[in-house]
C-alpha positions as CSV (number, residue, x, y, z in Angstrom):
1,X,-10.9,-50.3,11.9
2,X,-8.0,-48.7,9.7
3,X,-8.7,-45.3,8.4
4,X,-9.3,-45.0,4.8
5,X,-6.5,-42.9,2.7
6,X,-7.9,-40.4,0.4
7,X,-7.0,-41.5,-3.2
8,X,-4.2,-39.5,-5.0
9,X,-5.4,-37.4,-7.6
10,X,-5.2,-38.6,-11.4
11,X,-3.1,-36.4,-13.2
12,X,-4.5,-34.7,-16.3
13,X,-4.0,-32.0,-19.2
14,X,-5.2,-28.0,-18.2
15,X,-8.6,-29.4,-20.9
16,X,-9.1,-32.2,-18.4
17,X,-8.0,-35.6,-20.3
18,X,-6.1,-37.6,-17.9
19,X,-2.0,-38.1,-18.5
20,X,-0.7,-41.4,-17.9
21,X,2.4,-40.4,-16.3
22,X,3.2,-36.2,-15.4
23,X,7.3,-37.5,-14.3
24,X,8.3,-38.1,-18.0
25,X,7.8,-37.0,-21.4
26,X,7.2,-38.7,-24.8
27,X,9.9,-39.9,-27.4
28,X,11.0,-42.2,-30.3
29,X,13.1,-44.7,-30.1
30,X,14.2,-47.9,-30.6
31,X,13.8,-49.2,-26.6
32,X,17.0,-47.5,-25.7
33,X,17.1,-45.8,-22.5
34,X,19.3,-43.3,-23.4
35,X,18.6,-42.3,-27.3
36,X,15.5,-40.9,-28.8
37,X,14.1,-38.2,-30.2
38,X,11.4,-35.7,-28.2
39,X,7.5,-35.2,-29.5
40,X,6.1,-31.9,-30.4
41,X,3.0,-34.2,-30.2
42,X,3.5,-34.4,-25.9
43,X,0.7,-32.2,-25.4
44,X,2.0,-32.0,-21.5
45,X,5.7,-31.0,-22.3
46,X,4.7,-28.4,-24.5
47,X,2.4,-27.0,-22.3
48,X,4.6,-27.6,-19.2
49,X,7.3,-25.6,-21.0
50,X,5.6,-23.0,-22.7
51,X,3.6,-22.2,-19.3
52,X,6.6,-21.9,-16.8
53,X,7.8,-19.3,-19.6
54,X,5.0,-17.3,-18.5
55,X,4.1,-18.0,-15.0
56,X,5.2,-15.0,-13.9
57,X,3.1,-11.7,-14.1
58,X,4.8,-7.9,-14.1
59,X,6.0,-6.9,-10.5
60,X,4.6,-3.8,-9.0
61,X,6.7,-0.9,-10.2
62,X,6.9,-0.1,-6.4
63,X,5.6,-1.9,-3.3
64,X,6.6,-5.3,-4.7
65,X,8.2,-7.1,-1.9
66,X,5.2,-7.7,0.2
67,X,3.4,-10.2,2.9
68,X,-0.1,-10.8,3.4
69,X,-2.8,-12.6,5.0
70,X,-6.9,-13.0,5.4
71,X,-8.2,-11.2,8.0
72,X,-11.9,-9.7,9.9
73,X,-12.9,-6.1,10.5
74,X,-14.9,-5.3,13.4
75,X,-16.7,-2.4,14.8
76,X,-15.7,-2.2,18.6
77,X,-17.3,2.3,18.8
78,X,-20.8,3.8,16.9
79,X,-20.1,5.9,14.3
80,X,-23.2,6.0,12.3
81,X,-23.8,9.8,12.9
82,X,-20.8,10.4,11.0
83,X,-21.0,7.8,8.2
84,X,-23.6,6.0,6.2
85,X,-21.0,2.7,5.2
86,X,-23.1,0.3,6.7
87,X,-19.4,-2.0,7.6
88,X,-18.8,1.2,10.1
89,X,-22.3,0.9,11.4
90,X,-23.1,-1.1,14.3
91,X,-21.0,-2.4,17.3
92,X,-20.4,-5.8,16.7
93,X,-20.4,-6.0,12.8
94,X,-18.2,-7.9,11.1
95,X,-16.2,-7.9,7.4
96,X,-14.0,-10.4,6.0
97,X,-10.8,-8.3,4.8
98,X,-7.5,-9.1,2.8
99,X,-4.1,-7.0,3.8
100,X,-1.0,-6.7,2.0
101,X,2.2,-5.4,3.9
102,X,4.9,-4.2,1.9
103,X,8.3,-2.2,1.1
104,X,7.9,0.2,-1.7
105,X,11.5,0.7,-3.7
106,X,12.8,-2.6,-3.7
107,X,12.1,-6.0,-5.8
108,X,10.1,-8.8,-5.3
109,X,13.4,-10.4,-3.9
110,X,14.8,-8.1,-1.9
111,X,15.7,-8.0,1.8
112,X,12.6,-7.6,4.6
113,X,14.3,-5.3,6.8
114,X,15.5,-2.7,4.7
115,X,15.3,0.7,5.5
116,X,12.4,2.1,3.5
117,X,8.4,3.3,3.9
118,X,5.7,0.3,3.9
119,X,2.9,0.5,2.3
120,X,-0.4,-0.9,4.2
121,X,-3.2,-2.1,2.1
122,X,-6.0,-3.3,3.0
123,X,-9.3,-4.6,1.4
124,X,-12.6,-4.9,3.4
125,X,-15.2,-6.8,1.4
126,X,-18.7,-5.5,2.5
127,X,-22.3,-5.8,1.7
128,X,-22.0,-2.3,-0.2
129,X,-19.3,-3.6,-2.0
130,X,-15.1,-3.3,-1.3
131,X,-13.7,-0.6,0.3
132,X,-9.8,-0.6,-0.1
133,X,-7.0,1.6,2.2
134,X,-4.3,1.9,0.5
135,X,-2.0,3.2,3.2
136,X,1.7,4.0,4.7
137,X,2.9,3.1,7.9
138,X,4.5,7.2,8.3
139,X,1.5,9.5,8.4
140,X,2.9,12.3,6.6
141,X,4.5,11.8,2.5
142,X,7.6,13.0,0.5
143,X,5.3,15.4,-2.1
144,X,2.3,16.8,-2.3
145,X,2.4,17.4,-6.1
146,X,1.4,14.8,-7.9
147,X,3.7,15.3,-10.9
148,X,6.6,14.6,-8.7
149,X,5.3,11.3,-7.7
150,X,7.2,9.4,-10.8
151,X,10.7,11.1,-10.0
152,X,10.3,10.6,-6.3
153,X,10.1,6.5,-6.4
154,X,12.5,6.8,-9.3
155,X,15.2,8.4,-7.0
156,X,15.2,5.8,-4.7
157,X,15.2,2.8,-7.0
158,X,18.2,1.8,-8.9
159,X,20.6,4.3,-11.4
160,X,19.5,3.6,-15.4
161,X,23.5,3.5,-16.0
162,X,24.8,1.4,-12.5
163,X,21.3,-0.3,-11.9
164,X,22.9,0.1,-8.4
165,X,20.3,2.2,-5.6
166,X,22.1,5.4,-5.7
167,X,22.2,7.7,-2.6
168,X,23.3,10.4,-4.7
169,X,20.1,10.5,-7.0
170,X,18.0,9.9,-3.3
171,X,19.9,13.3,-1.9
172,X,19.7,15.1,-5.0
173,X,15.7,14.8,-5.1
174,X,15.2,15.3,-1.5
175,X,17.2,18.4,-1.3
176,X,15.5,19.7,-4.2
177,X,12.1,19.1,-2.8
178,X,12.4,19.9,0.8
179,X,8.8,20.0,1.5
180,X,9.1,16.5,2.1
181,X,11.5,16.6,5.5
182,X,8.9,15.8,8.1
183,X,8.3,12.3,6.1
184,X,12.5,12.0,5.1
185,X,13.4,12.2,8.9
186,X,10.8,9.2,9.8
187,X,12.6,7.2,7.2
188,X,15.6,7.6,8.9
189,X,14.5,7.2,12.6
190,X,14.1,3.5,13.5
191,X,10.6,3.5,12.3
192,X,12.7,3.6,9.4
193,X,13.4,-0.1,10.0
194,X,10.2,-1.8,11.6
195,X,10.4,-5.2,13.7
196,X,8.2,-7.0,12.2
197,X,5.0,-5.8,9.8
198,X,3.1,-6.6,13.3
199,X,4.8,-3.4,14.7
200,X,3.8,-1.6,11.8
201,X,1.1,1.4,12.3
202,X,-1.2,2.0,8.9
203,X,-1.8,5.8,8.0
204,X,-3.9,7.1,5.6
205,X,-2.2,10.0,5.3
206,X,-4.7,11.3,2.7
207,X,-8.0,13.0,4.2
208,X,-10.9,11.5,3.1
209,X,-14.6,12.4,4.1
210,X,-17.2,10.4,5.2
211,X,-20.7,11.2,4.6
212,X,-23.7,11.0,6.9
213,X,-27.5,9.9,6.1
214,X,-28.7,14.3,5.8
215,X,-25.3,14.6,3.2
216,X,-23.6,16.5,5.4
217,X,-19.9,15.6,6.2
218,X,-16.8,15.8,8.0
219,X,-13.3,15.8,7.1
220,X,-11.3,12.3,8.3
221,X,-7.8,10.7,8.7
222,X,-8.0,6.9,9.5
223,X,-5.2,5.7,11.7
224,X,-4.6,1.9,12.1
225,X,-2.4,1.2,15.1
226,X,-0.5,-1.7,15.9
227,X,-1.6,-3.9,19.2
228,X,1.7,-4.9,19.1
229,X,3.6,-1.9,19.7
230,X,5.2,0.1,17.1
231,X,8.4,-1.9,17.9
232,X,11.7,-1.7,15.7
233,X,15.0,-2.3,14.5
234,X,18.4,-1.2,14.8
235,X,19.9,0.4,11.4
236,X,22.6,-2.8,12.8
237,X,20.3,-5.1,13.3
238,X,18.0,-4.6,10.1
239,X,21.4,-4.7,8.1
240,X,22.5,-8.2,10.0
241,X,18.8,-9.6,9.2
242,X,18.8,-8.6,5.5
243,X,21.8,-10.6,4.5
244,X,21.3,-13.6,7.7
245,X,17.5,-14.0,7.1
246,X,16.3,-11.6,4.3
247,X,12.4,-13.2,4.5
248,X,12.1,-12.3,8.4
249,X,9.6,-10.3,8.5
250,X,7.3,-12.8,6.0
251,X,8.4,-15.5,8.0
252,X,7.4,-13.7,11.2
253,X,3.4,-12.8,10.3
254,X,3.2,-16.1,8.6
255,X,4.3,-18.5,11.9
256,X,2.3,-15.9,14.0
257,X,-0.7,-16.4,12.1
258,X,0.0,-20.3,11.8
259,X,0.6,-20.4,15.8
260,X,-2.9,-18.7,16.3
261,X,-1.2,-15.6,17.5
262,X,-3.4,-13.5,15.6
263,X,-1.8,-9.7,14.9
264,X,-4.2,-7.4,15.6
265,X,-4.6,-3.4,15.2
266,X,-7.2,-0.6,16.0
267,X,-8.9,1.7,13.9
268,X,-9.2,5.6,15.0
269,X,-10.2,8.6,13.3
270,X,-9.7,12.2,13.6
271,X,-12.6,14.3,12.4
272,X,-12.4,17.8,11.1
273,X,-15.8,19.9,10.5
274,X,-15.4,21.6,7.2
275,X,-15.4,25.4,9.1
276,X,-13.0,24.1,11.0
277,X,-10.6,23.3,7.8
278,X,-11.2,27.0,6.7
279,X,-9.2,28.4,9.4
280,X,-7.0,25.7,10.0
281,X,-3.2,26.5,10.3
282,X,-2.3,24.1,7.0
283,X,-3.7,22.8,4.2
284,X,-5.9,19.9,5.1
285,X,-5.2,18.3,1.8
286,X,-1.5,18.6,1.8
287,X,0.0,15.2,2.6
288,X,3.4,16.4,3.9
289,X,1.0,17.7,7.4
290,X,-0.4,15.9,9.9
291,X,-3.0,16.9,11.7
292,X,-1.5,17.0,15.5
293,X,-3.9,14.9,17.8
294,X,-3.6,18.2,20.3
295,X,-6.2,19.4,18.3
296,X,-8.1,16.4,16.8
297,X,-7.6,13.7,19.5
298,X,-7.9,9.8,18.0
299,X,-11.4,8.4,18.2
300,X,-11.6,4.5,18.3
301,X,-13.9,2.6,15.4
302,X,-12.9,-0.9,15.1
303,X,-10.5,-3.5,15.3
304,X,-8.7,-5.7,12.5
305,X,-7.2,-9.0,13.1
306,X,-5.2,-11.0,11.0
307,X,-6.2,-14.7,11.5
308,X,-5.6,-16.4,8.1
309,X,-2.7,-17.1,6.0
310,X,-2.8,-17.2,2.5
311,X,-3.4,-20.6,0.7
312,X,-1.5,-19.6,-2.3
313,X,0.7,-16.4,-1.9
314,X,0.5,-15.8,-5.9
315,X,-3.5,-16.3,-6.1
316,X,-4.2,-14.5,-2.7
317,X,-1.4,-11.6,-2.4
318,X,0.2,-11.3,-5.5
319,X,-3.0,-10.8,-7.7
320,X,-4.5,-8.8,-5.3
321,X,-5.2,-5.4,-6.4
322,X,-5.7,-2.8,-4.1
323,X,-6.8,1.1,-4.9
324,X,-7.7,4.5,-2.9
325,X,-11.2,4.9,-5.8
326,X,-12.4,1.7,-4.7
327,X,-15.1,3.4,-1.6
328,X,-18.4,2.1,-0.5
329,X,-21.6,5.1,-0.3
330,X,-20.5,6.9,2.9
331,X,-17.1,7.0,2.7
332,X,-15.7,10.0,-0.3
333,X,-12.7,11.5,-1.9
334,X,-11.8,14.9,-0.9
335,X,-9.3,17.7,-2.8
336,X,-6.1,16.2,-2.1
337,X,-4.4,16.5,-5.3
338,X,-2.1,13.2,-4.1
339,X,-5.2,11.2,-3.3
340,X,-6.7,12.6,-6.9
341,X,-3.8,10.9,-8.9
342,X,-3.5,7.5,-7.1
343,X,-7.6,7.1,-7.9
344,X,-6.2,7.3,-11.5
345,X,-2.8,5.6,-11.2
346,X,-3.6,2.3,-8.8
347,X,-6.5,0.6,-11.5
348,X,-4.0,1.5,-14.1
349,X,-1.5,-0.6,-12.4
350,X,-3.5,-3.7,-12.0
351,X,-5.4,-3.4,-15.6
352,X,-1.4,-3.5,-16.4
353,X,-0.2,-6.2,-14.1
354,X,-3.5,-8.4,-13.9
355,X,-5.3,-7.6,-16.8
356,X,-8.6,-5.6,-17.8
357,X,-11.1,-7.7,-15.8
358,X,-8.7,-8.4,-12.2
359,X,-12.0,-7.3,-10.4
360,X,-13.2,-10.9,-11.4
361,X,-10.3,-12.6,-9.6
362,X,-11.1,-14.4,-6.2
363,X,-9.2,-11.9,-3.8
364,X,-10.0,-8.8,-5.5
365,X,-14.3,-10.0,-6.1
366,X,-16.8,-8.1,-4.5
367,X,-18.9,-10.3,-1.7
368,X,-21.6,-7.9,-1.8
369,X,-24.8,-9.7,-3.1
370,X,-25.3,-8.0,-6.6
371,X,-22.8,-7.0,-8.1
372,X,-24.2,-5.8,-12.1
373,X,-21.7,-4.0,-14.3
374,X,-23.1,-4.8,-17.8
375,X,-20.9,-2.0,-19.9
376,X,-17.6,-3.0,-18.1
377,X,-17.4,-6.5,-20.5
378,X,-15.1,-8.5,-22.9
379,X,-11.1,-8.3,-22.4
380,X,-9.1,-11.0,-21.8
381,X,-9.9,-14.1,-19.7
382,X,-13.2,-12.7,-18.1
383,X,-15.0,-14.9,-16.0
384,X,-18.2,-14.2,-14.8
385,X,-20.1,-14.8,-17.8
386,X,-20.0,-11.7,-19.5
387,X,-23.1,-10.5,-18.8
388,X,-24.9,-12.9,-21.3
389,X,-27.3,-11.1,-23.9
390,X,-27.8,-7.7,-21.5
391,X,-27.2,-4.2,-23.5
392,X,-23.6,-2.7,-22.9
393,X,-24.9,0.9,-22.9
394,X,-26.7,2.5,-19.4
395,X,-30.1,4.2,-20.1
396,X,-31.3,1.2,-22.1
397,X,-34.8,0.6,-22.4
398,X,-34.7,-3.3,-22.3
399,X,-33.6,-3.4,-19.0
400,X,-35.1,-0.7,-16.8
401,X,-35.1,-2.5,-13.4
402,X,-31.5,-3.5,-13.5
403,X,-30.3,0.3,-15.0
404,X,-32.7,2.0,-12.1
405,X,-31.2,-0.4,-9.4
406,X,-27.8,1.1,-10.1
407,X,-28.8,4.7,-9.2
408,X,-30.9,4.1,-6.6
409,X,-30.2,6.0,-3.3
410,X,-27.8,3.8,-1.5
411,X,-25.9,3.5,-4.3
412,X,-25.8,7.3,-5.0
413,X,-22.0,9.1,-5.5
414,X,-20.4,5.9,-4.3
415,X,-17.5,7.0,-5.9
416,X,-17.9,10.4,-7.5
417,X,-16.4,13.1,-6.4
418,X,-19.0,16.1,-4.8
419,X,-18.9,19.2,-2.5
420,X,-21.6,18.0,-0.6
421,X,-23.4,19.9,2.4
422,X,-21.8,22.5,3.9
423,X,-18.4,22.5,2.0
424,X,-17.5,25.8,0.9
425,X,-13.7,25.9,-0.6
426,X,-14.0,28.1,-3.2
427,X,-13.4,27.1,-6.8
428,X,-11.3,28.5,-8.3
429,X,-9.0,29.1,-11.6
430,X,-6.8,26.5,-13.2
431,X,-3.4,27.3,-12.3
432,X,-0.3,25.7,-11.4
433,X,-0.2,23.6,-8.1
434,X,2.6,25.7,-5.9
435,X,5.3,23.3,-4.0
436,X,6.7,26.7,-2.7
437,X,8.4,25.0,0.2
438,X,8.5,27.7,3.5
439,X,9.2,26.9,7.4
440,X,6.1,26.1,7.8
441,X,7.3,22.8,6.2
442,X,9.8,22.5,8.9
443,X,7.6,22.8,11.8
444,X,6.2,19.4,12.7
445,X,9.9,17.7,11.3
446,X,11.0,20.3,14.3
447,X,9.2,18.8,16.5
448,X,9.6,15.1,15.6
449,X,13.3,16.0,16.3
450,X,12.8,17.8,19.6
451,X,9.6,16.1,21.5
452,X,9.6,12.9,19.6
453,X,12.8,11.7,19.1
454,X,14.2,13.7,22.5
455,X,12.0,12.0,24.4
456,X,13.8,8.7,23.5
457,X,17.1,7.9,24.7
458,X,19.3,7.3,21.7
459,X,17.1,7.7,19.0
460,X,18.2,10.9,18.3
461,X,21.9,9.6,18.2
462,X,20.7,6.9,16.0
463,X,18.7,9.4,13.3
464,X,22.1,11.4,12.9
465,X,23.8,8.2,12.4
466,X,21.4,6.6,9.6
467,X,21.4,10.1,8.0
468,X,25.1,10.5,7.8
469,X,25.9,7.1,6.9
470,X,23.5,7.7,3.7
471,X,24.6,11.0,2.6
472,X,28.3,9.5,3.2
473,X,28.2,7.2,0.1
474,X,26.2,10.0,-2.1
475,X,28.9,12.0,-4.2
476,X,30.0,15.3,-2.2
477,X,28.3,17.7,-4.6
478,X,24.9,16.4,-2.7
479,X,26.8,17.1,0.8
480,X,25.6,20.6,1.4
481,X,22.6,20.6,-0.2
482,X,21.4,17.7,2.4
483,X,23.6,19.8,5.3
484,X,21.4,22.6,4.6
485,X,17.9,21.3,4.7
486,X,18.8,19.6,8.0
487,X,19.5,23.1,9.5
488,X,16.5,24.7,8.7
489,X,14.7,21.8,11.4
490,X,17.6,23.2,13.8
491,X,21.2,24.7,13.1
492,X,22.2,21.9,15.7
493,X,21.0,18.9,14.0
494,X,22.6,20.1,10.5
495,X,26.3,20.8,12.2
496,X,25.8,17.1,13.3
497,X,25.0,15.7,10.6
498,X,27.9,17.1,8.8
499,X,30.2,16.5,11.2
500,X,29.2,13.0,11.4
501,X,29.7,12.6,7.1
502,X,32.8,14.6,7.8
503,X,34.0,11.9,10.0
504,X,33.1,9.1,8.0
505,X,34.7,10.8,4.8
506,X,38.1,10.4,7.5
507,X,37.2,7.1,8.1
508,X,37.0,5.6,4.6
509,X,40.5,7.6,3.5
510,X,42.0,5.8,5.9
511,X,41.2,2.3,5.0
């Protein structure tokens, strides 16, 4: 018996009436196939036209170039004395997740390999609701001002008179804001240029805290680290990939995934008592630190494996909205002024990009089982019914059950920021945040340089040779400025550095 073919779909209008034929559009004429006039009566051509106009959306500002895929969370270590979030609780639990890989200066169209920090989303839909990491794959960050975040991505993006990335403007910035060098000299090690996004780690950088059942808490940094090895690329070979296949790395995790080699990375923790942070050496909430695992070794949690690729890369990754305020009850915010801003910023973005209701879009709904919002309502295109007839306002009278669900205990400061038990950093008085940049910022970059990229043959080689063939192209005004910060991780590595731009500047006069 022959199998039976699934009939082809019949074509019809976004309202639903079917179209004879989609292939053509309507005209007048007199039966000739080559004269006639078009109809602003063909519903389809009009709409055909008018929508490809605006099929696209605004890219992210930063982190558009991105991959993505559908993925599972599971809890592989007990942690439930540290944190009521009930997807942390319980070896064996499970949570559906969406990730989003990306670069962060470039376009949508850029090259893969480029040499630049990738951001590492990720969005775990539990039964308390989503909980999004919003993440880089270098654990440490340029700033730890907030006000500086606008100038920093503006630096390395394109010139407003050349629209041309200019290494001069990159130089200029960094030298001017030195406290960044431990993050600067990962960008230009080969971590710089990942192999793949399957060799890329996910830090959180930010500390966080999560909460236990009494109140009490501890301080956190969540590390995700790649199964795969933290594997990577030549500044050569990234550059020979970028203009020879500039989708490699999306064409990597998507035949990986399709293949059923399934990327996978574990989650680990460090965990900091808050009398501990008191006398700590730095500033747990300055992101420019890390916290050495020395003295807080990792701790595994769980593991995350991709498994799924997207069935539409525009519905699935490019509408998918990721922010560090979106937290289930367990898991809090802490004083880190970076971390503060980006609760603010990333929902900005997305009401931008996607619209005032891009909660209500498939990747970005919650899958817990209630989800009752009444006075977030109206704006454009919202699709969940709008609530119906139920009062906009909270304390209303007319529906005390569903108003007294919302505050009930498990649902208490799920994302509001508190002191809670125990934590004693004293309050202060409004004043300034200070970027005074001192040699303590130099310390761990120090060490990168001598314990982490001297334990590697070449790679210390190599990071002299990314740097110099950067500050190279800048204009020589920047020269010492970037000679100068170098030194002050080592007098050694600076004298290389500019001896390596010194014999490049040879090279290029004689041309």
């Amino acid at each position: 018996m022959g199998s039976v073919s699934t009939p082809s779909p019949v074509y019809t209008l976004a309202e639903g009436a079917p179209y004879a034929d989609s292939t053509t559009a309507q005209r007048f004429s007199d039966g000739s196939p080559v004269k006639g006039l078009m109809l602003l009566q063909d519903t389809q051509l009009i709409e055909t036209l008018a929508h490809f106009s605006r099929e696209r959306i605004p890219e992210r500002v930063v982190h558009a170039r991105a991959v993505g895929g559908w993925g599972e969370f599971e809890v592989t270590h007990d942690i439930s004395h540290l944190t009521t979030a009930k997807f942390l609780n319980g070896i064996g639990t499970k949570s559906k997740t969406l990730s989003r890989i990306s670069t962060v200066g470039p376009e949508r169209g850029s090259a893969d390999t480029i040499r630049d920090v990738r951001g590492w989303s990720l969005k775990i839909f539990t039964e308390e609701g989503n909980q999004d990491f919003v993440f880089n794959d270098i654990p440490v960050f340029f700033i730890r001002d907030p006000i500086k975040f606008p100038s920093l991505n503006r630096s390395h993006k394109r010139h407003p008179a050349t629209n041309i990335t200019d290494s001069t403007m990159f130089w200029d910035f960094h030298n001017n804001n030195q406290e960044g060098i431990h993050a600067l000299m990962l960008l230009f090690s080969d971590r710089g240029t990942p192999k793949s996004v399957r060799h890329v780690n996910g830090y959180s950088g930010h500390t966080y805290k999560l909460v236990s059942k009494d109140g009490s808490f501890n301080y956190v940094k969540f590390h995700f680290i790649s199964n795969q090895g933290n594997d990577t690329l030549t500044a050569a070979e990234a550059t020979r990939l970028a203009g020879e296949d500039p989708d490699n790395h999306t064409a990597d995790l998507h035949n990986s995934i399709a293949a059923g080699n399934f990327p996978s990375w574990t989650l680990s923790i460090q965990v900091m008592t808050p009398q501990q942070a008191e006398t700590y050496r730095w500033n747990i909430f300055d992101m420019t630190k890390v916290w050495p695992h020395a003295d807080f070794p990792l701790q595994p949690v769980g593991k995350l494996t991709f498994n799924k690729n997207p069935d539409n890369y525009f519905a699935d990754i490019e509408q998918a909205a990721f922010s560090p305020s979106t937290m289930v009850p367990g898991i809090a915010p802490t004083a880190d002024p970076i971390l503060q801003a980006r609760m603010f910023a990333y929902p900005d973005a997305a009401r931008y990009r996607l619209g005032v209701n891009y909660q209500q879009l498939p990747c970005n709904r919650a899958a817990a089982a209630t989800v009752y919002s009444p006075y977030q309502r109206d704006g454009a295109s919202t699709i969940n019914g709008n609530y119906g007839g139920d009062p906009n306002y909270v304390r209303s009278a007319l529906h005390p059950v569903s108003f007294a669900a919302a505050s009930s205990s498990s649902n208490k400061n799920k994302n509001v920021f508190t002191l809670g038990k125990h934590e004693t950093w004293a309050l202060g008085s409004v004043a300034e945040y200070t970027s005074e940049v001192t040699d303590e910022d130099f310390v761990q970059a120090r060490v990168f340089w001598k314990k982490v990229l001297g334990a590697q043959e070449g790679q210390q080689e190599h990071f002299v040779g990314n740097v110099a063939g950067h500050i190279a192209s800048a204009r020589e005004e920047v020269w010492e400025g970037a000679f100068d910060m170098f030194s002050r991780v080592t007098p050694d590595l600076g004298a290389a550095i500019r001896a390596a731009v010194l014999e490049e500047k040879v090279r290029k006069l004689q041309l």
